[in-house]
N, CA, C and O of each residue as an XYZ file, in Angstrom:
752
protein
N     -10.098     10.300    -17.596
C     -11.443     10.479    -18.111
C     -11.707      9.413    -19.160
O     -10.922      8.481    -19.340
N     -13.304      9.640    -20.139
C     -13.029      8.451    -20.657
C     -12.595      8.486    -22.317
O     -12.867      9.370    -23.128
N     -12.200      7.835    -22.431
C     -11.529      7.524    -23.575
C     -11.946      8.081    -25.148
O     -11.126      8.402    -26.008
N     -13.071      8.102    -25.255
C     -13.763      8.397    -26.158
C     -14.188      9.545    -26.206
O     -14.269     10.028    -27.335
N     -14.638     10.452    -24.961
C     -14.824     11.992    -24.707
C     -13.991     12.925    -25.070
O     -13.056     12.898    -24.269
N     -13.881     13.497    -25.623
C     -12.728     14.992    -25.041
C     -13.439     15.876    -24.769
O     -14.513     16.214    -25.269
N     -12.589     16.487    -23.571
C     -13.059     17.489    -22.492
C     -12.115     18.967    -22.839
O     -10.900     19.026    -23.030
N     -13.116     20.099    -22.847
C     -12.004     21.257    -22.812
C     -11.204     21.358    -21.774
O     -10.112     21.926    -21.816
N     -11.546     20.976    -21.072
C     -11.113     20.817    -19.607
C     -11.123     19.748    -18.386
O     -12.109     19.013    -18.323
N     -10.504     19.661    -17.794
C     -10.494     17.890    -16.674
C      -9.376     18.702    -15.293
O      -8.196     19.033    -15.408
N     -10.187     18.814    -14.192
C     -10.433     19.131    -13.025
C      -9.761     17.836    -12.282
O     -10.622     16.967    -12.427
N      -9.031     17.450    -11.801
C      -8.449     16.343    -10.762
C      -8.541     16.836     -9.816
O      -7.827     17.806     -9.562
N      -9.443     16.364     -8.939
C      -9.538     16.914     -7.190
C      -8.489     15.898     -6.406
O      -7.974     14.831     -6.742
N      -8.400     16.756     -5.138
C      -7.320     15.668     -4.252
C      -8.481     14.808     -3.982
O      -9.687     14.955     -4.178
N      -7.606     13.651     -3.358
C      -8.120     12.541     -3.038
C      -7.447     12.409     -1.338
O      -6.297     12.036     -1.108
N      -8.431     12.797     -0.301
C      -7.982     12.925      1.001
C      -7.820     10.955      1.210
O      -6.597     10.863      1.321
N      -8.019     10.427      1.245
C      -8.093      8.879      1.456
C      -6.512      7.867      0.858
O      -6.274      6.694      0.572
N      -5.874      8.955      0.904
C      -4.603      8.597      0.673
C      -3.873      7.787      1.630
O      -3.264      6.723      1.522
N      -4.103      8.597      2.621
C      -3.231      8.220      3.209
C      -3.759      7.022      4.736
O      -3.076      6.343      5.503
N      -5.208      7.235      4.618
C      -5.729      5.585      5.184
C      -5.477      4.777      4.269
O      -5.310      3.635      4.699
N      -5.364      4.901      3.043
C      -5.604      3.648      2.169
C      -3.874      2.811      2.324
O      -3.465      1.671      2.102
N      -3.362      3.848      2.722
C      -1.913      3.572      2.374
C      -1.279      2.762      4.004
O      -0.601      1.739      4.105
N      -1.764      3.596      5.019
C      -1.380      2.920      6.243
C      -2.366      1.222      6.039
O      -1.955      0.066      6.141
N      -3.507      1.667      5.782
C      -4.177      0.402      5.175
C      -3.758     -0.929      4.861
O      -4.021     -1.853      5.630
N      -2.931     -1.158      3.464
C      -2.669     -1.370      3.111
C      -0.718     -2.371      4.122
O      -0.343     -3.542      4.177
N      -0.131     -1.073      4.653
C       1.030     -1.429      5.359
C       0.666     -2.462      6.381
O       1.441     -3.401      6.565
N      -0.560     -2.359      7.126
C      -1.444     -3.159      8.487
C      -1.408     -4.316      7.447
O      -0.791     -5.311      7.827
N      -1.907     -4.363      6.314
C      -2.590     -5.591      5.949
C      -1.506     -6.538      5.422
O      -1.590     -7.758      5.563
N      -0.477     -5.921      4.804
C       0.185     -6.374      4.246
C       1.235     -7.008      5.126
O       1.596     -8.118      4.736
N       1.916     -6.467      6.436
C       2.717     -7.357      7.395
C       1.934     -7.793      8.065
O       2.545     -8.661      8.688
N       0.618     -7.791      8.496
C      -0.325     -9.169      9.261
C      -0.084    -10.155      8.212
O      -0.172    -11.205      8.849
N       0.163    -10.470      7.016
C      -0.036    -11.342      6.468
C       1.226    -11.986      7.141
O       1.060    -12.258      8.330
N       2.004    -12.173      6.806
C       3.360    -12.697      7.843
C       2.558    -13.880      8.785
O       2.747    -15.096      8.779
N       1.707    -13.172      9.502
C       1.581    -14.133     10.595
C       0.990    -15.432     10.159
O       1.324    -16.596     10.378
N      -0.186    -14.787      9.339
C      -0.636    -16.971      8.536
C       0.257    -17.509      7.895
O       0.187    -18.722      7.697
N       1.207    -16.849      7.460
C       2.061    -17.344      6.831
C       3.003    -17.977      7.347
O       3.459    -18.950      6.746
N       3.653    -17.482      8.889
C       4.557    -18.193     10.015
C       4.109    -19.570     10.361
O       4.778    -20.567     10.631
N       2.190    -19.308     10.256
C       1.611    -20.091     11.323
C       2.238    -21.660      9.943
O       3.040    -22.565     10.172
N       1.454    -21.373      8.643
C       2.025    -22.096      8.298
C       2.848    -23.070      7.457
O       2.619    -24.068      6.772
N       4.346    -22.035      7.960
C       5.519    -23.013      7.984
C       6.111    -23.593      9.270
O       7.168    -24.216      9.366
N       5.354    -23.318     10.123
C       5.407    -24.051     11.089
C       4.371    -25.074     11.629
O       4.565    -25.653     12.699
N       3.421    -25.255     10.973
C       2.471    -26.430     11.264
C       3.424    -27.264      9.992
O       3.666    -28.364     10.489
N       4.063    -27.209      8.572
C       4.241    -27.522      7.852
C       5.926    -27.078      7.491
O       6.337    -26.321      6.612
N       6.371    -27.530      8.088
C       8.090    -26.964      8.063
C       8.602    -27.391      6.751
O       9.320    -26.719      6.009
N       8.032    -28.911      6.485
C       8.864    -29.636      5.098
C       8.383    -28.879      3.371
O       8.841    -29.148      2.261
N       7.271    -27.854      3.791
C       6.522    -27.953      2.268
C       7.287    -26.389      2.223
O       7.548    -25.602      3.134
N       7.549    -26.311      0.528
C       8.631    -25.602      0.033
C       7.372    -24.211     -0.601
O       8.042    -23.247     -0.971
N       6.238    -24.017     -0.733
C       5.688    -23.582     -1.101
C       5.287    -21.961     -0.056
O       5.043    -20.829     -0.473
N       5.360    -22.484      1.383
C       5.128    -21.708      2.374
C       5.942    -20.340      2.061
O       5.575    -19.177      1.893
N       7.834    -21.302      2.053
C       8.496    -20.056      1.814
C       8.562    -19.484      0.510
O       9.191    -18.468      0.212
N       8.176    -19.884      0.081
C       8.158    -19.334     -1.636
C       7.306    -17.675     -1.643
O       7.711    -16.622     -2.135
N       6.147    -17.931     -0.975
C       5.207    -17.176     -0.552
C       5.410    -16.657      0.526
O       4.358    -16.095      0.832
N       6.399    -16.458      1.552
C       6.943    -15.607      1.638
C       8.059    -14.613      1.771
O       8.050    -13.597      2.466
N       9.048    -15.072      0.978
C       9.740    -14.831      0.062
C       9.075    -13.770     -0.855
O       9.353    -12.578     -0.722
N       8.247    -14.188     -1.730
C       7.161    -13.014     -1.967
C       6.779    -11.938     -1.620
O       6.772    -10.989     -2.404
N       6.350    -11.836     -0.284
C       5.270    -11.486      0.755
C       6.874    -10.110      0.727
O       6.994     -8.985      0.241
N       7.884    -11.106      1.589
C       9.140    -10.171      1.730
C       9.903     -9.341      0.702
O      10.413     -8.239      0.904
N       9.899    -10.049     -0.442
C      10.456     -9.367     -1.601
C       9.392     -7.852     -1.941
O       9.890     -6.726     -1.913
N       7.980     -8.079     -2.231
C       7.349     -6.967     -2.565
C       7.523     -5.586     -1.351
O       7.816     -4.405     -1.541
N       7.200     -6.347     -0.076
C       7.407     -5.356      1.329
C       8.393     -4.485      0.798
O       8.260     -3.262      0.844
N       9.643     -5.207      0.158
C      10.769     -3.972      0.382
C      10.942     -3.212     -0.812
O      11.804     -2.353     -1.000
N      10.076     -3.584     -1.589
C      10.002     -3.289     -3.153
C       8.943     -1.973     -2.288
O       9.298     -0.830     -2.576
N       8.033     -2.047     -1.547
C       7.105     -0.944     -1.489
C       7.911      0.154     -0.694
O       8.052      1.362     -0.885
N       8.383     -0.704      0.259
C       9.463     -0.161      1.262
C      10.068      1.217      0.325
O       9.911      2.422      0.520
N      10.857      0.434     -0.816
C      11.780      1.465     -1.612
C      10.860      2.597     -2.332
O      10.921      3.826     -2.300
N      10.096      1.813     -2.909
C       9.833      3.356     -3.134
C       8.774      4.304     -2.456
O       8.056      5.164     -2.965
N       8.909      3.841     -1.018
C       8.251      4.937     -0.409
C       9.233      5.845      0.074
O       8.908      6.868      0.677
N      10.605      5.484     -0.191
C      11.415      5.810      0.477
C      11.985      7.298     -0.475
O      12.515      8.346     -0.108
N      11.483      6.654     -2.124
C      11.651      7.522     -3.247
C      10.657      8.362     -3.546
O      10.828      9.242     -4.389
N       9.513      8.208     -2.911
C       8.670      9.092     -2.503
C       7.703      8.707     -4.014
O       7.151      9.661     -4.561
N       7.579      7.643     -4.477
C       6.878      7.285     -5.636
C       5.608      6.869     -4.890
O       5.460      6.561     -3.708
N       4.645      6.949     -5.999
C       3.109      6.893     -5.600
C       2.995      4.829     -5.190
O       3.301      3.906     -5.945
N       2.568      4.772     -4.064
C       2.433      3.143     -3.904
C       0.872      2.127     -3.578
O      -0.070      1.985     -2.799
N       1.549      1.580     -4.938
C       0.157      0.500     -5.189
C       0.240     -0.954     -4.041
O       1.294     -1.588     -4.005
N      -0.333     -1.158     -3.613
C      -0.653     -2.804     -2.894
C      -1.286     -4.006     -3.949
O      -0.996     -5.199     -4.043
N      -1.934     -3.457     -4.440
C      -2.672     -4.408     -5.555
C      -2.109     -5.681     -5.618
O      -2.723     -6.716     -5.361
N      -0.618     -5.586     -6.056
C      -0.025     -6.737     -6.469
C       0.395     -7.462     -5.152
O      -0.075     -8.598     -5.085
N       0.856     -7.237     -4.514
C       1.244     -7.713     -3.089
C       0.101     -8.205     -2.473
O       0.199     -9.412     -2.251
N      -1.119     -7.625     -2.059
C      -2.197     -7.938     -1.650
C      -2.832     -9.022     -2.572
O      -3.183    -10.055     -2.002
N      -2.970     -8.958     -3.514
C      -3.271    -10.310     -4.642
C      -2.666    -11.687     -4.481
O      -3.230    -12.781     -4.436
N      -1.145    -11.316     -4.391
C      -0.191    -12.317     -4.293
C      -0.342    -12.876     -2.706
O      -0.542    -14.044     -2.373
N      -0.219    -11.949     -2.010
C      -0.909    -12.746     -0.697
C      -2.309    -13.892     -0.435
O      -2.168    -15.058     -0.068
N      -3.421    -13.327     -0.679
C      -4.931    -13.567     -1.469
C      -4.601    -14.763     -2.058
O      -4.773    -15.806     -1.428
N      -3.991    -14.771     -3.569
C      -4.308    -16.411     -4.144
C      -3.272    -17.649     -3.226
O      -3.464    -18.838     -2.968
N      -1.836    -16.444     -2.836
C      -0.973    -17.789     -1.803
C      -1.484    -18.033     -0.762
O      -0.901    -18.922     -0.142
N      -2.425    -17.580     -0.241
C      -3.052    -18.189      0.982
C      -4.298    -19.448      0.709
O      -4.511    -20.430      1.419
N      -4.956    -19.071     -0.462
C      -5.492    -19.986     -1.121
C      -4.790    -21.122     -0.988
O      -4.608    -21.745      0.058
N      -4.361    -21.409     -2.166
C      -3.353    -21.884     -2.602
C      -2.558    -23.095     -1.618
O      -2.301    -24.281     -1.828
N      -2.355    -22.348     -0.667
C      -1.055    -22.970      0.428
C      -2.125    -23.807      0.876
O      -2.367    -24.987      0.622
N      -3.111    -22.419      2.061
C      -3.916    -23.261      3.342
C      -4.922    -23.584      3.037
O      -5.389    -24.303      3.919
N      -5.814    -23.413      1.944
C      -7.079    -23.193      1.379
C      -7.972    -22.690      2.638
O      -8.751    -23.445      3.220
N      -7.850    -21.860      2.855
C      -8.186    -20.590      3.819
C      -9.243    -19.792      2.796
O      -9.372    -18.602      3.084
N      -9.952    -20.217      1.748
C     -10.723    -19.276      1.042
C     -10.999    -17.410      1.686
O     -10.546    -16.358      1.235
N     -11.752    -17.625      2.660
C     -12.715    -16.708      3.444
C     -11.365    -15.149      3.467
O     -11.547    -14.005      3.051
N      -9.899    -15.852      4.223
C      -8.974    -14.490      4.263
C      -8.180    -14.629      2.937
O      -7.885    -13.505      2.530
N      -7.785    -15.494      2.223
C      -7.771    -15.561      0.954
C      -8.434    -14.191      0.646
O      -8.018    -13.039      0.771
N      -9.113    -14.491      0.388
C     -10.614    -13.761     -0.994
C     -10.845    -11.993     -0.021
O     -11.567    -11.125     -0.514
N     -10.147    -11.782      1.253
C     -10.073    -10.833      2.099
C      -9.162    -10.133      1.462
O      -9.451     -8.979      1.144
N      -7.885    -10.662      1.142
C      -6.684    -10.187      0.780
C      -7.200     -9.599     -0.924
O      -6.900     -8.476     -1.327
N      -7.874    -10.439     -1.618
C      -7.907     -9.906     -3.020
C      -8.835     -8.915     -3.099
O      -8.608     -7.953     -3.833
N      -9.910     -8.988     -2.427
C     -10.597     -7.868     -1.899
C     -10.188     -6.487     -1.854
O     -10.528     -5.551     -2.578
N      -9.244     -6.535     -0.686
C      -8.678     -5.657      0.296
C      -7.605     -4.340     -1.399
O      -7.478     -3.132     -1.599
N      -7.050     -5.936     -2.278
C      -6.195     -5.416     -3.157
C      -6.964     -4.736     -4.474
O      -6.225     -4.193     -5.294
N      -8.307     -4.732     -4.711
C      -8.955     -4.206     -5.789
C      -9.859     -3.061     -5.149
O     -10.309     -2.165     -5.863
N     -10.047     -3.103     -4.124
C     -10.676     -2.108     -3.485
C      -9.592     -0.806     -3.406
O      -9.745      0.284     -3.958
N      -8.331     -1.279     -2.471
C      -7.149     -0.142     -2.867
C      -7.297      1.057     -4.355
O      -7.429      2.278     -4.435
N      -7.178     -0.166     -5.459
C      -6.966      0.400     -6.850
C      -8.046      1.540     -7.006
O      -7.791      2.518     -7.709
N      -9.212      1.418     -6.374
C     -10.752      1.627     -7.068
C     -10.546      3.135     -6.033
O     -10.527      4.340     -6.281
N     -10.422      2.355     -4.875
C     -10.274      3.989     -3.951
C      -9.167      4.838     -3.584
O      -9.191      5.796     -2.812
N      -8.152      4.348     -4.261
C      -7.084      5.600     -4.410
C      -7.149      6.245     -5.771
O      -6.397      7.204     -5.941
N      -7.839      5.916     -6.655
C      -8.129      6.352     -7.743
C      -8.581      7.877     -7.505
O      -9.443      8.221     -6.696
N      -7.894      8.681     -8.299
C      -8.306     10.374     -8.427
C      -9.735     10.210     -9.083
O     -10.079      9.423     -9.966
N     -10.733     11.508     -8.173
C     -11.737     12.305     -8.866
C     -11.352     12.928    -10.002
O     -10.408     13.686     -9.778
N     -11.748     12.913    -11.285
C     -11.664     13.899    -12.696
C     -13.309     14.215    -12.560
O     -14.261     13.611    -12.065
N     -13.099     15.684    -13.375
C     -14.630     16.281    -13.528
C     -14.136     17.006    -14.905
O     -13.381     17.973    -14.812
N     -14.577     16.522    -16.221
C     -14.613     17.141    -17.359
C     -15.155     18.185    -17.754
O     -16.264     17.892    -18.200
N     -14.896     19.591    -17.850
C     -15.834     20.118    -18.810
C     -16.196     20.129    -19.956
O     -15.169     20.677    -20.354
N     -16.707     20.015    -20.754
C     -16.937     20.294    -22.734
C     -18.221     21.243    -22.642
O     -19.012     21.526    -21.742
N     -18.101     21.527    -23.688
C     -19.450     22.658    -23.911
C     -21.061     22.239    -23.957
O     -22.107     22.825    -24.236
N     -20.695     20.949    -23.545
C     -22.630     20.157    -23.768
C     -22.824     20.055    -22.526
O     -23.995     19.959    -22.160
N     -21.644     20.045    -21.416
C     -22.437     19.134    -19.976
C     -20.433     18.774    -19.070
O     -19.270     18.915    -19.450
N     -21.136     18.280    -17.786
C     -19.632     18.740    -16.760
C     -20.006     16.850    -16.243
O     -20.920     16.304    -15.625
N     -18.968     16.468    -16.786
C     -18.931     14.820    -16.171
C     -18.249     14.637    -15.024
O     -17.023     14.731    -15.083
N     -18.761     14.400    -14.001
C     -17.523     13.922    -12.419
C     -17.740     12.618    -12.617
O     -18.809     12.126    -12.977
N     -16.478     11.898    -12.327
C     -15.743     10.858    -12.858
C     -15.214     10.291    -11.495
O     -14.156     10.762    -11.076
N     -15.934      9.202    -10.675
C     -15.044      8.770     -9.554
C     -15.575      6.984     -9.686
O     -15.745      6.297    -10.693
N     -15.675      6.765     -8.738
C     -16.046      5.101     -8.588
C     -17.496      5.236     -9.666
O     -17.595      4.363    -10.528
N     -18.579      6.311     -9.601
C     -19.825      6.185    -10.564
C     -19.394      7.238    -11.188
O     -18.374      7.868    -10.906
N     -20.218      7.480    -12.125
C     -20.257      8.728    -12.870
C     -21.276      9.324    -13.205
O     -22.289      8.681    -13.480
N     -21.244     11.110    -13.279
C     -22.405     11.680    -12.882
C     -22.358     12.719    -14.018
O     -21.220     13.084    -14.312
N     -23.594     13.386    -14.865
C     -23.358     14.324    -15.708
C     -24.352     15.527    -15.387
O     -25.546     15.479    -15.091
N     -23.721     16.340    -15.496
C     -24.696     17.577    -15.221
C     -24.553     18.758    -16.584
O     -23.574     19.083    -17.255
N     -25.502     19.050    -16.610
C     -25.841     20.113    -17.757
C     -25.647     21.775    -17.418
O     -26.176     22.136    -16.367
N     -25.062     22.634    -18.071
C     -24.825     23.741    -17.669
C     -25.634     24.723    -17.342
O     -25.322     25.792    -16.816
N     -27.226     24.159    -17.825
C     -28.837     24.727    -17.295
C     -28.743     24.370    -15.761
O     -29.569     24.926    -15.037
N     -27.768     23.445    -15.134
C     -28.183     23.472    -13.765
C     -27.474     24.361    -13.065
O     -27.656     24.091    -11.878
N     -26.852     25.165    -13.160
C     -25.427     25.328    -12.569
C     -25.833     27.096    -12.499
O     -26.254     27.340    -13.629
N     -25.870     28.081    -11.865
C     -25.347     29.262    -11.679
C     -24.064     29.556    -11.349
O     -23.828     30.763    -11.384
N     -23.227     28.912    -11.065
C     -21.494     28.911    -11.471
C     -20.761     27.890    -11.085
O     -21.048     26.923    -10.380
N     -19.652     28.238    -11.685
C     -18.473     27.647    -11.611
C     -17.189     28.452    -11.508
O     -16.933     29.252    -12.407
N     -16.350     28.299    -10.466
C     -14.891     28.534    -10.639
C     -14.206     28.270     -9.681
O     -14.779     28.160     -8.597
N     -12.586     28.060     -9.767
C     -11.675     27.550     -9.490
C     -10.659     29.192     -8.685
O     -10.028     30.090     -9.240
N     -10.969     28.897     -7.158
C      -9.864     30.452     -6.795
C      -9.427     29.465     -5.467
O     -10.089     28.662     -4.810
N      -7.853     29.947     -5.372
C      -7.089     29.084     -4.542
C      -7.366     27.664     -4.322
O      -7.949     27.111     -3.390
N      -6.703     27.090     -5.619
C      -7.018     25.719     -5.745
C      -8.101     25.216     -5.367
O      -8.033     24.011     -5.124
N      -9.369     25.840     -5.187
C     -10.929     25.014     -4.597
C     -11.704     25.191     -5.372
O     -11.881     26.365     -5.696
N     -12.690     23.923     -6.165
C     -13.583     24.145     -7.083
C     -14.648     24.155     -6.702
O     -15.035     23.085     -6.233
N     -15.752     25.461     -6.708
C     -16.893     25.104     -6.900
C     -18.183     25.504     -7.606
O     -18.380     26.571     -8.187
N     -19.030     24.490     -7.468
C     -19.691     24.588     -8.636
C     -21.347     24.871     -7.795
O     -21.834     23.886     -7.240
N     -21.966     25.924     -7.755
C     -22.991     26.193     -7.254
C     -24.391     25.972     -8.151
O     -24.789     26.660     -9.091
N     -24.956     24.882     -7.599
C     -26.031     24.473     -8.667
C     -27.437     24.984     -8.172
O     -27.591     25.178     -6.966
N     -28.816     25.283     -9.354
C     -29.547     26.151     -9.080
C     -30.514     25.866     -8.145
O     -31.328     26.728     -7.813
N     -30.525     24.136     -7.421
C     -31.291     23.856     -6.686
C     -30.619     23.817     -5.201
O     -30.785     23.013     -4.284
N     -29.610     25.251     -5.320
C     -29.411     25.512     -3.893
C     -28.283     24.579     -3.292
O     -28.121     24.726     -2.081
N     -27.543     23.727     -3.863
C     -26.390     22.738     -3.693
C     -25.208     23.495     -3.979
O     -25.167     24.215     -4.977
N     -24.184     23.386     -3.138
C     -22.880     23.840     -3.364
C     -21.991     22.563     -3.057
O     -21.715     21.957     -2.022
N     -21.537     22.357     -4.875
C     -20.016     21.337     -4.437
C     -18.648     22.349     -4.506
O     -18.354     23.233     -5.311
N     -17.772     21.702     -3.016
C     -16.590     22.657     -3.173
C     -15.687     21.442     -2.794
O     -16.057     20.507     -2.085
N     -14.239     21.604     -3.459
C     -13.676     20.193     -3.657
C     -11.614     20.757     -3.655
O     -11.511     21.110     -4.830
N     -11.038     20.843     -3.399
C      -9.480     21.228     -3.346
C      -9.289     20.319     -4.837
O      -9.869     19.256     -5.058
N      -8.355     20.995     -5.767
C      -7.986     20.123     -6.313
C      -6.236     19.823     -6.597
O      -5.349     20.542     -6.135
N      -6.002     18.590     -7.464
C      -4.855     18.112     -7.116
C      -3.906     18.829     -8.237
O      -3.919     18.319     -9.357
N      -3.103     19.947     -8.021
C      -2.290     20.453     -9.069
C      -1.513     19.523     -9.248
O      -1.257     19.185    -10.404
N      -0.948     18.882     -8.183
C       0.549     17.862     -8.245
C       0.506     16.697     -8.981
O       1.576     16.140     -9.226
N      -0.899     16.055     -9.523
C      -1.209     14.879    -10.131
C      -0.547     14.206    -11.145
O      -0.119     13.070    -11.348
N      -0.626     15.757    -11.973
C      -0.568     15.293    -13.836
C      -0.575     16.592    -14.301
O      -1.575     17.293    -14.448
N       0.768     16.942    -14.565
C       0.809     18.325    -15.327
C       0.022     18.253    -16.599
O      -0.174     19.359    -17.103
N      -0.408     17.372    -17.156
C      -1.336     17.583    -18.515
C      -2.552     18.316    -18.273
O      -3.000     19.241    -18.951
N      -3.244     17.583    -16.789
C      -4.274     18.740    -16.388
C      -4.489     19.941    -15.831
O      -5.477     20.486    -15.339
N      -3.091     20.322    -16.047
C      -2.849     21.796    -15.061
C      -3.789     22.807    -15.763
O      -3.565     23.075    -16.944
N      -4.832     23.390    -15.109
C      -5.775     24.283    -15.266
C      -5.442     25.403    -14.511
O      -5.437     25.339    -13.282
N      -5.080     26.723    -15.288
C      -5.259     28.209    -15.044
C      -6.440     28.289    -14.760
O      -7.403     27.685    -15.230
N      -6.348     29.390    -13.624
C      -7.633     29.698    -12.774
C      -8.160     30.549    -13.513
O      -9.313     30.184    -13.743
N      -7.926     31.499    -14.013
C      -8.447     32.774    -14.622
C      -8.964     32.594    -16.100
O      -9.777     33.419    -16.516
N      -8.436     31.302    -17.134
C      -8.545     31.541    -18.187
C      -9.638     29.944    -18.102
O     -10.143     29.600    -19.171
N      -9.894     29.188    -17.006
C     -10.774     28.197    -16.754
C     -12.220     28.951    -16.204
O     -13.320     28.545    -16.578
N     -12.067     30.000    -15.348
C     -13.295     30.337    -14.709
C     -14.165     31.550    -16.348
O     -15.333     31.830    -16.619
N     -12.638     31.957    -17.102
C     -13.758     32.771    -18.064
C     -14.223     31.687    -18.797
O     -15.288     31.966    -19.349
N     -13.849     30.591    -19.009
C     -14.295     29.689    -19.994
C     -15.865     29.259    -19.282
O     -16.946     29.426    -19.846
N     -15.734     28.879    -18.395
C     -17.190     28.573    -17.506
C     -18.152     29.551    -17.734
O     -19.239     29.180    -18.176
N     -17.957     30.724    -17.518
C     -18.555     32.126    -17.525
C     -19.391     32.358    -19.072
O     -20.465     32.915    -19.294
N     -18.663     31.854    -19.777
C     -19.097     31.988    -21.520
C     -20.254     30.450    -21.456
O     -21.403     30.394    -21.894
N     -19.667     29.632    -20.943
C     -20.511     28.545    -21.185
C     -22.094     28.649    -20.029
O     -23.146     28.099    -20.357
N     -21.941     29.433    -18.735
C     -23.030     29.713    -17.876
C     -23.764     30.727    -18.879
O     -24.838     30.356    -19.353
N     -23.338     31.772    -19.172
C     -23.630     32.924    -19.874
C     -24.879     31.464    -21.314
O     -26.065     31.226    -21.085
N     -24.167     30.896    -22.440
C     -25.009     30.544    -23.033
C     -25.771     29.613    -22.617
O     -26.358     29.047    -23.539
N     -26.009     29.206    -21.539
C     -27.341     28.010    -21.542
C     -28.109     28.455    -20.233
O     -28.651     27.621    -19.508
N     -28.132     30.121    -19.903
C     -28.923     30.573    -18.937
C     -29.742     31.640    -19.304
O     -30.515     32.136    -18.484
């Protein structure tokens, strides 16, 4: 959330896009190999090719491992490092600037939903950010991990959220939905 806010509360929903982002990411990252074959073999003598991938190979197994450790895995850096060495090598701008793309887009969309509560207003927190006031809302609560928040112009958001994230945000269901209840209760 952001930095400057404090929230009585912060809601982390899952993020279903996990796991395209991640096969994603595996596609993009060994296609790179192939411009890269193409060329050290148009260019066998220049020392730069393998350097880059050397790279390319070193991070693969660096992601390799810890998928293997079951740790959360970023492309960013690999996809970057691909991106400016393709520059760089072939001046290929166009899949260049694909690859750095491909690697800031990752960051932005594997990024978790947060939705703050505080007692003035309920912030959802994803790529934009959105604030809603507790005059809009006829409820809120959290039963078998699903949040939702039924607003008075007939809209229902319902959202799974991520217990496994970040134990700092671990939210009790029972002592989160009376807190909502006190805060619907005063601004209705």
């Amino acid at each position: 959330m952001s930095r400057g806010k404090v929230y009585d509360y912060v809601v982390v929903l899952k993020n279903n896009n996990k796991s395209i982002i991640e096969k994603t990411g595996w596609m993009l990252s060994i296609m790179s190999i192939l411009p890269i074959s193409i060329l050290i073999i148009q260019h066998p003598d220049g020392i730069l090719q393998y350097i880059l991938l050397f790279a390319v190979l070193s991070l693969l197994t660096s992601l390799y491992i810890d998928k293997k450790k079951k740790k959360k895995l970023r492309f960013l850096s690999l996809l970057i490092c691909i991106g400016v060495g393709l520059i760089a090598i072939s001046g290929n701008i166009l899949l260049g600037m694909l690859y750095v793309v491909a690697g800031i887009s990752e960051k932005f969309l594997s990024a978790n939903i947060e939705i703050g509560f505080s007692v003035n207003q309920i912030v959802k927190k994803g790529l934009t950010s959105k604030a809603y006031g507790w005059d809009e809302l006829n409820n809120v609560m959290i039963k078998d991990d699903l949040l939702t928040m039924d607003f008075k112009n007939n809209t229902l958001f319902q959202a799974y959220t991520d217990d496994e994230e970040d134990e700092e945000y671990e939210v009790e269901d029972d002592e989160f939905n009376d807190y909502c209840k006190r805060q619907l209760t005063v601004y209705s």
